[in-house]
N, C-alpha and C positions, 0 to 999 in steps of 0.2 A: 504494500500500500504506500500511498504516495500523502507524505505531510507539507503541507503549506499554512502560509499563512494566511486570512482576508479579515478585516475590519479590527483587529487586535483579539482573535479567535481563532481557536485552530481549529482547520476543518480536516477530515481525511476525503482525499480524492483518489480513484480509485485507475486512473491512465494520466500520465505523462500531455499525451494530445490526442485530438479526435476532432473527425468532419464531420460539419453538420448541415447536414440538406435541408433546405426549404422545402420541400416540394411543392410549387405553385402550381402544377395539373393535378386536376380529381380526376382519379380513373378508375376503371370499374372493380370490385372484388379481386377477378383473376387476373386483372394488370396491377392490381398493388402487390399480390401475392407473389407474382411472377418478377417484382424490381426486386420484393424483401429476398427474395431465392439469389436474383442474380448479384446484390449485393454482399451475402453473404459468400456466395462461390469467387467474387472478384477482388474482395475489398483486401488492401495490405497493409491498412491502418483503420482503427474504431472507426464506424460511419454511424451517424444517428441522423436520423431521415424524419422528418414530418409529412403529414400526409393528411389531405381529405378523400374523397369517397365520392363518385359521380355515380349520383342514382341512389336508391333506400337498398341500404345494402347490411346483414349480419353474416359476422365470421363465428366460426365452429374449430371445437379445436383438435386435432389431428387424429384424434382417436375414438372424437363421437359421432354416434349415432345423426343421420341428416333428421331424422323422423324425429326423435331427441331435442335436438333445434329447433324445429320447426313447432314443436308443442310449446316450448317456452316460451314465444312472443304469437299465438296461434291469430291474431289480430294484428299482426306487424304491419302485413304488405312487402316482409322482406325479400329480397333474392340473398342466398347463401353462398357463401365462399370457405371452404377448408383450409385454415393457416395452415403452416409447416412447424406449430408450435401447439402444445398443450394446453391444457384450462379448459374454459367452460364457453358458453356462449355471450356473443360481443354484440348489441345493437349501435352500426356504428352511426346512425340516425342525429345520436346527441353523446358524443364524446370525442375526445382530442384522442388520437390516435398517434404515435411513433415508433420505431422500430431501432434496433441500438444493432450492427453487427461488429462481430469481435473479431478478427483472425486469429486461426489457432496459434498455439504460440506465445500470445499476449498474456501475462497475468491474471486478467481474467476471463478470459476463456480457459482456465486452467481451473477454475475454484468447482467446487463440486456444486451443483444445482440449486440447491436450497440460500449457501453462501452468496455466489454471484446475485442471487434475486435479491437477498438482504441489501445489499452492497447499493446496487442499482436504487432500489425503493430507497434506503435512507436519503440519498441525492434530492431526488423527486418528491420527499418529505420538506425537506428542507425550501425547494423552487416554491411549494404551497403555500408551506410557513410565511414565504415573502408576498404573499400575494394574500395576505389574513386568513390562510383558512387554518383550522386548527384538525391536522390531522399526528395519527400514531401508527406503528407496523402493530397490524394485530398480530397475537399469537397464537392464532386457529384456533381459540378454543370456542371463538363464536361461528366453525365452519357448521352451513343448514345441507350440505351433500347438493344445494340445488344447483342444475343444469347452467342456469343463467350467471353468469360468472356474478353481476351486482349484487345479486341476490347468496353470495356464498362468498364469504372472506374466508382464504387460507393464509395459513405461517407468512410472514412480512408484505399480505396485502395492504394496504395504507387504508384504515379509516376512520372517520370522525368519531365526536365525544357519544353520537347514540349506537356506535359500532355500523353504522351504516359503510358501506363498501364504495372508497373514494376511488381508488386504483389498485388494477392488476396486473397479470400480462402473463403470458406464455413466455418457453425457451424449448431450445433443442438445438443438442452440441452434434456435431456433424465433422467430418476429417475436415474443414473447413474451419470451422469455428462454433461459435457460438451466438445464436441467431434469439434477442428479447424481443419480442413483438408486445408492447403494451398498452393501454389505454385507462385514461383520465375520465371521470362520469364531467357531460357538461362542452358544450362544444363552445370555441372562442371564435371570433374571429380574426381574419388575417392579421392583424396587426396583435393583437394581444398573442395569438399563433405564435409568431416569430418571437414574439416577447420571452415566454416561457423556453419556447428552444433554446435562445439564446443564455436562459438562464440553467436551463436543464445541466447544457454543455459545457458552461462553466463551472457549475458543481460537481460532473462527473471529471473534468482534468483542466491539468496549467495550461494547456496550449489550446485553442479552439480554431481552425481554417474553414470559414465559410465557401462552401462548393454548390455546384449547379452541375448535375448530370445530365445529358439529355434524353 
């Protein structure tokens, strides 16, 4: 782990540097799926990408049930997309959405699963904090087994003082790396968007390189 200093407080930061995308196109389910993949298969330094969603779209996580999904929001109007990441079900309708990928190799893509996720979420605690919300990593003991990720806080999902479920995310390490697809309840726009990346990026490392892929 990586210590610095900011505001006469010490933070632990968790990468040296890391790219972070804007992403300014919304695109459908399996073109966001298909950048988080190709990201993960290309990337030779941290990338964290933000992203919207063109179209009402919920993702499902790699090992459930479509039928599963589909009963958790049965009044959505979603179309469904399979992440390449674990968890529950995501209406990304109203939520900030980002994906963090790690190259294997890295420090963290090396921590065992539960670790990494702590790691990442305390960050993203921290980005809340600045922005008044008052959130904590639960400790699963308020997990309800249900499908719909909101509706189920596991081990270091982030949530508020009535346990309600602010943030989660999926992972899955791969010879490649280590791919966190997450989501924030509450969707922003563009500009508060960038805001938060912005901030995100500089809590997870010292060095931050703003990029544009195309």
């Amino acid at each position: 782990m990586i210590g610095v200093f900011a505001q006469g407080a010490r933070v632990t930061r968790c990468m040296e540097r890391v790219m972070l995308w804007c992403d300014g196109a919304e695109r459908s389910g399996p073109d966001n799926m298909a950048v988080d993949e190709w990201m993960l298969e290309t990337a030779r330094e941290p990338v964290i990408r933000v992203y919207g969603w063109l179209g009402e779209w919920g993702s499902l996580g790699y090992f459930m049930g479509l039928d599963e999904a589909r009963a958790s929001f049965p009044d959505g109007g979603l179309s469904w997309v399979r992440r390449w990441t674990g968890g529950g079900v995501v209406n990304h309708t109203d939520d900030w959405t980002y994906t963090l990928a790690v190259p294997g190799g890295h420090p963290l893509a090396a921590m065992r699963g539960a670790e990494s996720y702590r790691v990442i979420h305390e960050a993203l605690a921290r980005v809340l904090a600045e922005e008044g919300a008052a959130v904590r990593l639960s400790t699963g003991a308020d997990s309800t087994g249900a499908a719909a990720c909101f509706q189920n806080p596991v081990g270091f999902d982030l949530v508020d003082a009535s346990v309600g479920k602010v943030a989660g995310a999926g992972q899955r390490r791969t010879r490649f790396g280590l791919l966190h697809q997450g989501s924030v309840a509450g969707k922003l726009d563009a500009a508060r968007s960038v805001a938060r990346a912005g901030t995100l990026a500089r809590a997870l490392a010292c060095e931050v390189e703003r990029v544009e892929c195309g």
